[in-house]
PyMOL Python script that loads the backbone (N, CA, C, O; Angstrom):
from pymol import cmd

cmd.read_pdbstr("""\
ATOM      1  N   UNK A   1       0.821  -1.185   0.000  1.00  0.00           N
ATOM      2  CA  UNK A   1       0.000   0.000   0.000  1.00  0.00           C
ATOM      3  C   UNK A   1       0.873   1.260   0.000  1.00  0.00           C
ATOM      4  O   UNK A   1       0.567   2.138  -0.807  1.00  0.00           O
ATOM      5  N   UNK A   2       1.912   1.451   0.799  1.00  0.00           N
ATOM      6  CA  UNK A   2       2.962   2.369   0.747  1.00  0.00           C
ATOM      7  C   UNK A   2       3.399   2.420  -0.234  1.00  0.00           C
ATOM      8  O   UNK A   2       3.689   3.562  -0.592  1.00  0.00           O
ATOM      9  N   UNK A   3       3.695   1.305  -1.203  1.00  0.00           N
ATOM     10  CA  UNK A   3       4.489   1.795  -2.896  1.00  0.00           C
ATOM     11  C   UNK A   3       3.749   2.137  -3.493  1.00  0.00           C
ATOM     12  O   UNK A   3       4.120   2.742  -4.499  1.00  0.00           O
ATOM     13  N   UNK A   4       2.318   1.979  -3.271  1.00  0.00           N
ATOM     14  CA  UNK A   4       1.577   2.366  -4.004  1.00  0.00           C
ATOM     15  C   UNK A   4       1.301   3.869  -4.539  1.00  0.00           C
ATOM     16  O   UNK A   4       1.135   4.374  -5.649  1.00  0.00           O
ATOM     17  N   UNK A   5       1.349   4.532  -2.637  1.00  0.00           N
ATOM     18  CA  UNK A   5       1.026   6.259  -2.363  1.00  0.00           C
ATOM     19  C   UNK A   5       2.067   6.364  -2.610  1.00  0.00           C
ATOM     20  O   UNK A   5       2.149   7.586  -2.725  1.00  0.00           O
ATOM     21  N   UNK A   6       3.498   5.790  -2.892  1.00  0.00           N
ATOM     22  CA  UNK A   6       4.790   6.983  -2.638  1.00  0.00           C
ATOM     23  C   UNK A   6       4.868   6.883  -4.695  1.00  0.00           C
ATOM     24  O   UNK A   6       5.214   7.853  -5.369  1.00  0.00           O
ATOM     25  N   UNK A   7       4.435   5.412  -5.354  1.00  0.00           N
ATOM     26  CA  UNK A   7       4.051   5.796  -6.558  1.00  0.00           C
ATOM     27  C   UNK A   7       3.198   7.402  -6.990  1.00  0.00           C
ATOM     28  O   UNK A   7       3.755   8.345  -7.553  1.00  0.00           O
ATOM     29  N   UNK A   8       2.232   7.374  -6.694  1.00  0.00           N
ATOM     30  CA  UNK A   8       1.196   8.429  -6.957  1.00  0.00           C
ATOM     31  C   UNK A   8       2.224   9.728  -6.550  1.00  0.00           C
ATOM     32  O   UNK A   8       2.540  10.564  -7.396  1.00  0.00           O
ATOM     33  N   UNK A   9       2.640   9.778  -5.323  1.00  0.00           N
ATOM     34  CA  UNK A   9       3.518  10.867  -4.725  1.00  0.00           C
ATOM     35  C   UNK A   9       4.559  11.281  -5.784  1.00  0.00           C
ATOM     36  O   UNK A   9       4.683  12.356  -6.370  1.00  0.00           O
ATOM     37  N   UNK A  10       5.348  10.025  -5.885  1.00  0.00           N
ATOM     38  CA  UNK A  10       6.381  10.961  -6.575  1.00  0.00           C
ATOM     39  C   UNK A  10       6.428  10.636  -8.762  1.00  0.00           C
ATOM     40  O   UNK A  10       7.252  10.995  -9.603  1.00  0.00           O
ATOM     41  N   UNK A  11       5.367   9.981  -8.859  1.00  0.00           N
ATOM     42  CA  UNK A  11       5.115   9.663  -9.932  1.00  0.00           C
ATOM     43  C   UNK A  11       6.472   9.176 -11.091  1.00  0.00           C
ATOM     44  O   UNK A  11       6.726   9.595 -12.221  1.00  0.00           O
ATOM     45  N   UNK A  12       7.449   7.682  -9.874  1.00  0.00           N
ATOM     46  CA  UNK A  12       7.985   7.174 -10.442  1.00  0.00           C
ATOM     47  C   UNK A  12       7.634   5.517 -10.087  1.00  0.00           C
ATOM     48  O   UNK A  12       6.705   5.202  -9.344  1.00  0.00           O
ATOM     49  N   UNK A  13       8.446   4.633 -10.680  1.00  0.00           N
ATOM     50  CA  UNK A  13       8.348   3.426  -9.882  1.00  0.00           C
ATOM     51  C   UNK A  13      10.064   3.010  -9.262  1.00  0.00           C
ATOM     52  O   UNK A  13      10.325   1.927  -8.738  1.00  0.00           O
ATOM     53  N   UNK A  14      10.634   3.638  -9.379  1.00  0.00           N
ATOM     54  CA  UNK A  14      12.036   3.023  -8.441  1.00  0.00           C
ATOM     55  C   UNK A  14      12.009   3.532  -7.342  1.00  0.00           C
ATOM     56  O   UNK A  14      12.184   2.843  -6.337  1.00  0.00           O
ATOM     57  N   UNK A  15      11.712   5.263  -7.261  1.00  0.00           N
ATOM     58  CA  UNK A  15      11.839   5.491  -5.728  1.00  0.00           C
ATOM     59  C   UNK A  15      11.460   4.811  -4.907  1.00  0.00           C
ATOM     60  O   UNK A  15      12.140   4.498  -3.930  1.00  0.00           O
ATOM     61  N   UNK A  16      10.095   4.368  -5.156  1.00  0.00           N
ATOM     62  CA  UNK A  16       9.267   3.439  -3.859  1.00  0.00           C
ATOM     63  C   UNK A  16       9.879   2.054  -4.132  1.00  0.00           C
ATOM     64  O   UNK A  16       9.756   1.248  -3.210  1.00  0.00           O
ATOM     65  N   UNK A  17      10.359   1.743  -4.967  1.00  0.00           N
ATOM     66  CA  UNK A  17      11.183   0.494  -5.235  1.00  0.00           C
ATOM     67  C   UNK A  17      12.084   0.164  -4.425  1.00  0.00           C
ATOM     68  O   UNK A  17      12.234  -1.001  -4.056  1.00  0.00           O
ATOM     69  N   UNK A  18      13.036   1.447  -3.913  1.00  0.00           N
ATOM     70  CA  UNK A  18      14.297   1.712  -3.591  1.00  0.00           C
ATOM     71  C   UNK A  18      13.715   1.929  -2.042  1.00  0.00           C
ATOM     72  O   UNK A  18      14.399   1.224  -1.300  1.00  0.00           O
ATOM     73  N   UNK A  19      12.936   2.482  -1.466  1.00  0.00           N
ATOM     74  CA  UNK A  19      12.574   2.682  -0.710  1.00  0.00           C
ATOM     75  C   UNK A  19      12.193   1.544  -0.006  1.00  0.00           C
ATOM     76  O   UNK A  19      12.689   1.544   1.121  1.00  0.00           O
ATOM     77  N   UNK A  20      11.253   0.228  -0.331  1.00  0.00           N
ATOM     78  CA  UNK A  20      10.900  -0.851   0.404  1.00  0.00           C
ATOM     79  C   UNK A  20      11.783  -1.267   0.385  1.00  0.00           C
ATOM     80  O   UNK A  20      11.986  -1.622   1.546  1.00  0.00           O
ATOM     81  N   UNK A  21      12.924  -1.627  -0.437  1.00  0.00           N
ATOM     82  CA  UNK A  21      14.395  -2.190  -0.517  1.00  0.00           C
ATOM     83  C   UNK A  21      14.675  -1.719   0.785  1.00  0.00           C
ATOM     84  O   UNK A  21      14.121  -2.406   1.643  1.00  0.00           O
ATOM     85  N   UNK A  22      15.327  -0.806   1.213  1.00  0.00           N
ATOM     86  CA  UNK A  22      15.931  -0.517   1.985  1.00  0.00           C
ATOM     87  C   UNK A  22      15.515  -0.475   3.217  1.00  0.00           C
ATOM     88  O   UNK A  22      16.252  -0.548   4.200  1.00  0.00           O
ATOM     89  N   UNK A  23      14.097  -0.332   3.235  1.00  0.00           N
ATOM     90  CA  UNK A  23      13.556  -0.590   4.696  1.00  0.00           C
ATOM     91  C   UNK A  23      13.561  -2.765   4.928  1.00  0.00           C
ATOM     92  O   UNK A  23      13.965  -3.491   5.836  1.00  0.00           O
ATOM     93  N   UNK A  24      13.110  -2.954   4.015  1.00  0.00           N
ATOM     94  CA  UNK A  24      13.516  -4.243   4.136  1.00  0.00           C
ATOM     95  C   UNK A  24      14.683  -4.639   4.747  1.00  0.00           C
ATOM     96  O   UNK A  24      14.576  -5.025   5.911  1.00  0.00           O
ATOM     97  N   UNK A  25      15.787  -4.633   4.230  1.00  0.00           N
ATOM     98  CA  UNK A  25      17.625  -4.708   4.298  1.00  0.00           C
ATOM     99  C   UNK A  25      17.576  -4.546   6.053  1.00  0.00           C
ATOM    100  O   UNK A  25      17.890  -5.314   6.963  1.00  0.00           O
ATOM    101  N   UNK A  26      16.746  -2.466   6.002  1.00  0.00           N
ATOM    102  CA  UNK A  26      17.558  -2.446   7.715  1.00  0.00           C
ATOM    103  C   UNK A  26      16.640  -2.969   8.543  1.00  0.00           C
ATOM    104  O   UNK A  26      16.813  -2.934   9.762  1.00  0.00           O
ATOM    105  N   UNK A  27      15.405  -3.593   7.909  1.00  0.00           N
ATOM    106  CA  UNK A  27      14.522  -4.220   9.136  1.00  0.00           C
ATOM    107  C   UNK A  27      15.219  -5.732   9.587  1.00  0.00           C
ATOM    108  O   UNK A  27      15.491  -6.139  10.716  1.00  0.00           O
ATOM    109  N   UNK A  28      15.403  -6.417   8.211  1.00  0.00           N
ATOM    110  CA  UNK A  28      16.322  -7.654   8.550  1.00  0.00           C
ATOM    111  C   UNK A  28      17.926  -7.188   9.360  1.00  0.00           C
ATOM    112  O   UNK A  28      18.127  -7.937  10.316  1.00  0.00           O
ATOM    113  N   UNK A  29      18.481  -6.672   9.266  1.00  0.00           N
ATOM    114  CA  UNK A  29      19.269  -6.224  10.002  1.00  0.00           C
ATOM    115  C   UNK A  29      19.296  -5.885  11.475  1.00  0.00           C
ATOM    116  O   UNK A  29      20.118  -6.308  12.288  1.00  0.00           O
ATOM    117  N   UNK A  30      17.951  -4.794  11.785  1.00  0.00           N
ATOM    118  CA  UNK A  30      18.219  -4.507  12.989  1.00  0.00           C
ATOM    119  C   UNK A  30      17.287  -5.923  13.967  1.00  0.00           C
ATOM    120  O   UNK A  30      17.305  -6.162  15.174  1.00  0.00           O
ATOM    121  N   UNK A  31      16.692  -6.494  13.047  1.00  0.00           N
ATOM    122  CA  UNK A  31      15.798  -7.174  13.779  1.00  0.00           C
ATOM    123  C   UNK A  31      17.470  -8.607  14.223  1.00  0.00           C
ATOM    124  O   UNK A  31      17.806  -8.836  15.385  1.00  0.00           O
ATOM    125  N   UNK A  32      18.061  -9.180  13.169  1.00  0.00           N
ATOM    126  CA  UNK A  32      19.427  -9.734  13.502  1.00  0.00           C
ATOM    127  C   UNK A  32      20.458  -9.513  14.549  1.00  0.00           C
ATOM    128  O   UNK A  32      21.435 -10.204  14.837  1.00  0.00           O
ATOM    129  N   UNK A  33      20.020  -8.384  15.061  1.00  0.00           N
ATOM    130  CA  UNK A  33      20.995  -7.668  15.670  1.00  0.00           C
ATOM    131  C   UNK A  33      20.505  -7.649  17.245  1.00  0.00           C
ATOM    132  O   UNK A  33      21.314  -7.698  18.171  1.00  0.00           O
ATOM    133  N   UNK A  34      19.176  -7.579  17.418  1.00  0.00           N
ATOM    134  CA  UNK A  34      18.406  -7.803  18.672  1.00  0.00           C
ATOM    135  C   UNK A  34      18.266  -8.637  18.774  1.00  0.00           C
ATOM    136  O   UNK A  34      17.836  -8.727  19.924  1.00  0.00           O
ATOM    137  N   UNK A  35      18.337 -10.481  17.958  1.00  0.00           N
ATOM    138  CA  UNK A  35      18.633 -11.598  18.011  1.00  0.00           C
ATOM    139  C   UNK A  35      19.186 -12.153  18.842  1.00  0.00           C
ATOM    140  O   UNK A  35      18.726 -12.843  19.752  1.00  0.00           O
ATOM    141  N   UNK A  36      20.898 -11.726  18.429  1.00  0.00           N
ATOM    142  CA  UNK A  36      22.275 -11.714  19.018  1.00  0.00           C
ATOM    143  C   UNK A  36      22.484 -10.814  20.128  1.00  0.00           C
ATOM    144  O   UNK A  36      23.439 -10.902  20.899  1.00  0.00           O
ATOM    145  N   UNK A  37      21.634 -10.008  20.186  1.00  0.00           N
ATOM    146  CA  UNK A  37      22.075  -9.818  21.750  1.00  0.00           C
ATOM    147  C   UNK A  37      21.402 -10.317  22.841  1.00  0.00           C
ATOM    148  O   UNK A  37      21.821 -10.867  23.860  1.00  0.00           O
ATOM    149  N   UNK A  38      20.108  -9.992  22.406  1.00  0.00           N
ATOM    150  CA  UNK A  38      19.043 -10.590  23.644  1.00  0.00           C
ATOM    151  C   UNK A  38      18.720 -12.029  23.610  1.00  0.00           C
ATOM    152  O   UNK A  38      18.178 -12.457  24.629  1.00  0.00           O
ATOM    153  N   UNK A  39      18.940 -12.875  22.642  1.00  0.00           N
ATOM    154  CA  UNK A  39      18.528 -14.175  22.949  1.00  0.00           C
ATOM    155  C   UNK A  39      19.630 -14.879  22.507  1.00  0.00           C
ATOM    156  O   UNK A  39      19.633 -16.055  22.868  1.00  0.00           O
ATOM    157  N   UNK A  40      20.627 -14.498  21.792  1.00  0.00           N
ATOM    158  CA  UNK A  40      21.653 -15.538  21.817  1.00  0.00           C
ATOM    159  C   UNK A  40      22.604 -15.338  22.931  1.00  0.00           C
ATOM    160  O   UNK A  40      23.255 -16.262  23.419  1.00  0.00           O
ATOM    161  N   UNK A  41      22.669 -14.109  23.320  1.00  0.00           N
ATOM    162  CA  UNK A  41      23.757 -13.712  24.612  1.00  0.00           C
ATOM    163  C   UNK A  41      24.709 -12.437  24.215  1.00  0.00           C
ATOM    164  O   UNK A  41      25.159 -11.536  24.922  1.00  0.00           O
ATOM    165  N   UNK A  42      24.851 -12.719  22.740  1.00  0.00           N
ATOM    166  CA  UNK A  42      25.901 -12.072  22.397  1.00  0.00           C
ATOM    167  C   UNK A  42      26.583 -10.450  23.269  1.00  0.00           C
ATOM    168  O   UNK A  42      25.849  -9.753  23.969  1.00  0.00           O
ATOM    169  N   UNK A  43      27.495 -10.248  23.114  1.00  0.00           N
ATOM    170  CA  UNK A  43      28.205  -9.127  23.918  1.00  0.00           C
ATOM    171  C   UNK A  43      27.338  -8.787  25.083  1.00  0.00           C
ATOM    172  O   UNK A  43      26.837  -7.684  25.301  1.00  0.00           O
ATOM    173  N   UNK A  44      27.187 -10.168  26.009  1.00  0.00           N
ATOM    174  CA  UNK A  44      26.290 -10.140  27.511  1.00  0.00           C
ATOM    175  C   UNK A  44      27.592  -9.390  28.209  1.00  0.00           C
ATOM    176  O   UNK A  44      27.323  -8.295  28.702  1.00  0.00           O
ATOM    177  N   UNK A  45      28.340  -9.630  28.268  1.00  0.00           N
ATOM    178  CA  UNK A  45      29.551  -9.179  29.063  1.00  0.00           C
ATOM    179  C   UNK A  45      29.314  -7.781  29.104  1.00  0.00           C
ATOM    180  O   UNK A  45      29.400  -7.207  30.190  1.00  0.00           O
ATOM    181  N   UNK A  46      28.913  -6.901  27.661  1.00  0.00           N
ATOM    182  CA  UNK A  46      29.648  -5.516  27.453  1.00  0.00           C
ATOM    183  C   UNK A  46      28.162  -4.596  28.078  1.00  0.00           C
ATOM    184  O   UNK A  46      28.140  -3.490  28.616  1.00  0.00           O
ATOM    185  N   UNK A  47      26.947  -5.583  27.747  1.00  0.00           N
ATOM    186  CA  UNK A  47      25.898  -4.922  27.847  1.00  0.00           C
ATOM    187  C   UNK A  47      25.116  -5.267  29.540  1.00  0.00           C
ATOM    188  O   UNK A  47      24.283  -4.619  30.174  1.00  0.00           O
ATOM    189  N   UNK A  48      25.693  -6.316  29.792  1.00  0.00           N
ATOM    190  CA  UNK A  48      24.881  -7.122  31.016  1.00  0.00           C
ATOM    191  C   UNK A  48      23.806  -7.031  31.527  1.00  0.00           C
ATOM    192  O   UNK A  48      23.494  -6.722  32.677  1.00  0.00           O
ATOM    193  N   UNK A  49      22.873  -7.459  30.169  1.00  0.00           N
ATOM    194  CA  UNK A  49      21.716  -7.759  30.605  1.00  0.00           C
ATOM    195  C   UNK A  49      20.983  -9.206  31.094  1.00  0.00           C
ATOM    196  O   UNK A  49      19.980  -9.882  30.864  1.00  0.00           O
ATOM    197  N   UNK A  50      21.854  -9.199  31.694  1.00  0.00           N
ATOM    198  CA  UNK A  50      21.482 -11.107  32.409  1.00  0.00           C
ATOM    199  C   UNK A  50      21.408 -12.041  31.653  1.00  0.00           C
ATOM    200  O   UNK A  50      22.224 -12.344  30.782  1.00  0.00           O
ATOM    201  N   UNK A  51      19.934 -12.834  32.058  1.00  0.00           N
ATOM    202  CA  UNK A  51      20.239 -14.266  31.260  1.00  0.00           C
ATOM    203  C   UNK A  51      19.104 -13.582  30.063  1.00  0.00           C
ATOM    204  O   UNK A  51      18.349 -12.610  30.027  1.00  0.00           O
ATOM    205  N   UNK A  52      19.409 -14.489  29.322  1.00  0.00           N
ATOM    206  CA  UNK A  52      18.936 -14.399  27.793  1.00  0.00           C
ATOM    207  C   UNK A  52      17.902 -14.754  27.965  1.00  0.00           C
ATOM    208  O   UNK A  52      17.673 -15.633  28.796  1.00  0.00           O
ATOM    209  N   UNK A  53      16.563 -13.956  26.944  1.00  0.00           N
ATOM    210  CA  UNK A  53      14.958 -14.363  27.130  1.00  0.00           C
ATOM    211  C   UNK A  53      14.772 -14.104  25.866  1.00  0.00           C
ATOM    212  O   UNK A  53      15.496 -13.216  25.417  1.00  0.00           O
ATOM    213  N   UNK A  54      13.847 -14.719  24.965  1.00  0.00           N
ATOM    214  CA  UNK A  54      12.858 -14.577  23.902  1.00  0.00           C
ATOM    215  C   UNK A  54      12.760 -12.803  23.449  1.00  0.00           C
ATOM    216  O   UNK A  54      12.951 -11.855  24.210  1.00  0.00           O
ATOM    217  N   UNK A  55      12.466 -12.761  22.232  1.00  0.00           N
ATOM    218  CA  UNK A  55      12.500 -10.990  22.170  1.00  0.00           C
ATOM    219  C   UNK A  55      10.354 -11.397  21.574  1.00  0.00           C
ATOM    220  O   UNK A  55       9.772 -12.265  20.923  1.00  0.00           O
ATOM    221  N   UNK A  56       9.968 -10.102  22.350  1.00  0.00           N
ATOM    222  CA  UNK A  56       8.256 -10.103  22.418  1.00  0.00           C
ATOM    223  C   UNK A  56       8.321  -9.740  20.657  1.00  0.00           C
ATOM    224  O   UNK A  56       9.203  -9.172  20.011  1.00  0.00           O
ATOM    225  N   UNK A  57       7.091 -10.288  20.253  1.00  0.00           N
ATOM    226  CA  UNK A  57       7.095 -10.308  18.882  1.00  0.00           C
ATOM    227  C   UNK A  57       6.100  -8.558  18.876  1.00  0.00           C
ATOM    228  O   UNK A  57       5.609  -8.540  17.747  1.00  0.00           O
ATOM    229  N   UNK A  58       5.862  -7.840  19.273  1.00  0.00           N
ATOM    230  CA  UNK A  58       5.451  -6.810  18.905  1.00  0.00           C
ATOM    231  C   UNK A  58       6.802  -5.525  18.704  1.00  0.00           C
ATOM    232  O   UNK A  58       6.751  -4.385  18.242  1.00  0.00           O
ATOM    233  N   UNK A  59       7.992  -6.361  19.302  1.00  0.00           N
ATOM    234  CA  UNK A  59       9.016  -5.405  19.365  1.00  0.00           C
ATOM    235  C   UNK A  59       9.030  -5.121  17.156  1.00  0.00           C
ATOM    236  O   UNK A  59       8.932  -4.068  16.525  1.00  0.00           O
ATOM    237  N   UNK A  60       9.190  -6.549  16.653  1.00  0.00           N
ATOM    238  CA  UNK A  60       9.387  -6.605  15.298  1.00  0.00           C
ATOM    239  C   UNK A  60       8.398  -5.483  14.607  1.00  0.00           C
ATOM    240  O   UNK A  60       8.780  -4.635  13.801  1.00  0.00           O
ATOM    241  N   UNK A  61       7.053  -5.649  15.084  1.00  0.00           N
ATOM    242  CA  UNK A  61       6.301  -4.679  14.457  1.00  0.00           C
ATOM    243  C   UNK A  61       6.677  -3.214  14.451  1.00  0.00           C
ATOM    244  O   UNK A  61       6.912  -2.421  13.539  1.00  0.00           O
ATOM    245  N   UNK A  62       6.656  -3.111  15.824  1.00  0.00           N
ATOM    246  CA  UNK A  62       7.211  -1.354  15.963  1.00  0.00           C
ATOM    247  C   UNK A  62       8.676  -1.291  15.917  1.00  0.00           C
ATOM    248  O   UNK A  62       9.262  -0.394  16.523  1.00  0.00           O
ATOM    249  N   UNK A  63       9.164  -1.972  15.400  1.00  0.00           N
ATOM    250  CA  UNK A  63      10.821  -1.553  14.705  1.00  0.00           C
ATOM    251  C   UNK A  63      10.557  -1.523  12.996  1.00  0.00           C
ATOM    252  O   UNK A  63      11.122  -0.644  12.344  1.00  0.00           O
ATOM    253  N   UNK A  64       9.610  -2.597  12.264  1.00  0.00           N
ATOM    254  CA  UNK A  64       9.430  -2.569  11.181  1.00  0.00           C
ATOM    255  C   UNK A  64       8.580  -0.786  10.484  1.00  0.00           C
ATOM    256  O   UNK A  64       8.710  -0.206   9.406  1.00  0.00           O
ATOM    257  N   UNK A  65       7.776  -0.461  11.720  1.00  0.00           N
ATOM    258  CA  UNK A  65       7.200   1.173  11.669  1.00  0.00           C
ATOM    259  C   UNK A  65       7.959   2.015  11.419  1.00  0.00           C
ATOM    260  O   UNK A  65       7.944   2.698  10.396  1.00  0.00           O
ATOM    261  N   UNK A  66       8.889   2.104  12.497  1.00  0.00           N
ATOM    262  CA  UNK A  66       9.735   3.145  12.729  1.00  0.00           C
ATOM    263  C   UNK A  66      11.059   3.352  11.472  1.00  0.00           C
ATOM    264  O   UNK A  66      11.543   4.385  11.011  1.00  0.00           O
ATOM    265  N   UNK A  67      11.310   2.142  11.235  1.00  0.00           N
ATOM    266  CA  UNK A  67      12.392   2.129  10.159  1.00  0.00           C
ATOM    267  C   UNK A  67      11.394   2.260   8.945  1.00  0.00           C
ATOM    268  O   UNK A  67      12.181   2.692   8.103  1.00  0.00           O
ATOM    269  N   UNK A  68      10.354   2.183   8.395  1.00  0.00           N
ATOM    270  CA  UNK A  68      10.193   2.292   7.709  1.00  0.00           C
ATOM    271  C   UNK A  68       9.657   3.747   6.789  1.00  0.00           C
ATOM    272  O   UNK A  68       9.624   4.165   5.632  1.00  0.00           O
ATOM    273  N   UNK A  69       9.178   4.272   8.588  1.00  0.00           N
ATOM    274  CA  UNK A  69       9.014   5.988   8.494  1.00  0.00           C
ATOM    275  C   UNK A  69      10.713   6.501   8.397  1.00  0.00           C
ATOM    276  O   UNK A  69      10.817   7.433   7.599  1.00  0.00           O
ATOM    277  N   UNK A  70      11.404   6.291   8.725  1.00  0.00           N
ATOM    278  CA  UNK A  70      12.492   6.653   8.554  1.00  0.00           C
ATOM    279  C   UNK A  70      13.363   6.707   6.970  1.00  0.00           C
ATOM    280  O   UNK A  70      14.015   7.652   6.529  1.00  0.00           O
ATOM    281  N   UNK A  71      13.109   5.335   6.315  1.00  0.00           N
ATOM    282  CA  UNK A  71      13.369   5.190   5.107  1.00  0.00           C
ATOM    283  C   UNK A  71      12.372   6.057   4.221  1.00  0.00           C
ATOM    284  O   UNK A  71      12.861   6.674   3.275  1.00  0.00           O
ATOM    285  N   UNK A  72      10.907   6.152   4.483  1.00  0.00           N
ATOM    286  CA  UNK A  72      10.402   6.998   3.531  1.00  0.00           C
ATOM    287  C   UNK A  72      10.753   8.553   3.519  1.00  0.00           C
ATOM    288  O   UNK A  72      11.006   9.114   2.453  1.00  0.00           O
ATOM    289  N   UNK A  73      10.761   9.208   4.691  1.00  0.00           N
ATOM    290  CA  UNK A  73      11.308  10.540   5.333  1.00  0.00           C
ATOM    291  C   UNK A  73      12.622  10.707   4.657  1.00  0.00           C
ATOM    292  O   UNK A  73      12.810  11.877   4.326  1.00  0.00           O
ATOM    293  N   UNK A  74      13.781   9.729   4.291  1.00  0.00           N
ATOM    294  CA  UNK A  74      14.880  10.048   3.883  1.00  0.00           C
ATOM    295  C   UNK A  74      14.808  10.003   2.430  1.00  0.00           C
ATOM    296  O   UNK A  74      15.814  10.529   1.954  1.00  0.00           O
ATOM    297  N   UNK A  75      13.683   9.405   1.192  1.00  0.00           N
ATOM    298  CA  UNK A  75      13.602   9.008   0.138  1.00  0.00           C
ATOM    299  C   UNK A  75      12.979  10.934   0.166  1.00  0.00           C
ATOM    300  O   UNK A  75      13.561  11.644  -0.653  1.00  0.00           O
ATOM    301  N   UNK A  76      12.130  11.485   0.860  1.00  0.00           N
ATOM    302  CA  UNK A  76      11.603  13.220   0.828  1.00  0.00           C
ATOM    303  C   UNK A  76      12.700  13.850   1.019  1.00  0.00           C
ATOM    304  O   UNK A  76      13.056  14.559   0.078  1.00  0.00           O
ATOM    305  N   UNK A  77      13.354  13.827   1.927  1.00  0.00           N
ATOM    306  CA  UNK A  77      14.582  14.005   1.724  1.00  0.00           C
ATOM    307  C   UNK A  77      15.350  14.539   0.320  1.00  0.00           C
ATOM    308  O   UNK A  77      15.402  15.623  -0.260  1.00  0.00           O
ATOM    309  N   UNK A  78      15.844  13.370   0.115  1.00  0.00           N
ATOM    310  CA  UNK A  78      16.714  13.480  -1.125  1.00  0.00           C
ATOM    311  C   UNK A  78      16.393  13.948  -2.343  1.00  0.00           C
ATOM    312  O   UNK A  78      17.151  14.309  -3.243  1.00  0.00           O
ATOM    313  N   UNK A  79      14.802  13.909  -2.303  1.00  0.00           N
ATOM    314  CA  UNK A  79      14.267  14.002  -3.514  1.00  0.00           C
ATOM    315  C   UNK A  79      13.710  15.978  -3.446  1.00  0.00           C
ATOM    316  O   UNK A  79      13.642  16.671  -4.461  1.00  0.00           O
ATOM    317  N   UNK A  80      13.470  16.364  -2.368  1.00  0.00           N
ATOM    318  CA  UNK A  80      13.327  17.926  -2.246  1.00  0.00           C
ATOM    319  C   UNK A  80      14.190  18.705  -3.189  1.00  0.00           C
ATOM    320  O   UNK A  80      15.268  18.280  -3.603  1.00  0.00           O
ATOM    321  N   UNK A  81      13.706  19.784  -3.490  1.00  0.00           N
ATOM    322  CA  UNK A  81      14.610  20.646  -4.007  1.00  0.00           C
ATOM    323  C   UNK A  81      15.442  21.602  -3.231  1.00  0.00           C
ATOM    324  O   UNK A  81      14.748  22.139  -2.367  1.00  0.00           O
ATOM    325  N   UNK A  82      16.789  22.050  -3.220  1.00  0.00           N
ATOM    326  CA  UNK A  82      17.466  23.127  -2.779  1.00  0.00           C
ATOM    327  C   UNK A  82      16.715  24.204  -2.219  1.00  0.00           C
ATOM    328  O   UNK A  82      15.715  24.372  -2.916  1.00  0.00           O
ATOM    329  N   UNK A  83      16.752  24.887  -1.406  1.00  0.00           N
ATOM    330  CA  UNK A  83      16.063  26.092  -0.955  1.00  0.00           C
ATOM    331  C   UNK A  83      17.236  27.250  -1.237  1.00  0.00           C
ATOM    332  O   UNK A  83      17.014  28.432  -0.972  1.00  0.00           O
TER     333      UNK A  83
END
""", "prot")
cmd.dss("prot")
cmd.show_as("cartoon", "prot")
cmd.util.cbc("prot")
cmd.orient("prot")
């Protein structure tokens, strides 16, 4: 639904192309990354947050939001004109 409006918006098809790309990439990423710390252990030492527990599955949702407002905000961004 989002490629759809950022189609109409910017009346191309790569931006929004480029745009789910990349929110994709850093959602798999950051979601990898809260993996390894909170449930595999990883850098428990540096962070010490005890013993390792399950990560709540609503965390995925509201990280998939936030990065994804972030990736569209930076696609307005780039695409603005000079003032």
């Amino acid at each position: 639904m989002s490629v759809l409006l950022l189609m109409a918006a910017f009346r191309s098809v790569i931006i929004p192309l480029v745009s789910a790309g990349l929110t994709l990439v850093s959602t798999l990423a950051a979601c990898g990354a809260i993996v390894a710390v909170f449930q595999r252990g990883w850098l428990g030492t540096g962070i010490d947050n005890g013993a390792t527990a399950p990560v709540d599955p609503w965390i995925s949702l509201m990280l998939f939001a936030l990065l994804f407002g972030l990736s569209v905000d930076y696609q307005v961004f780039l695409l603005s004109p000079d003032q």
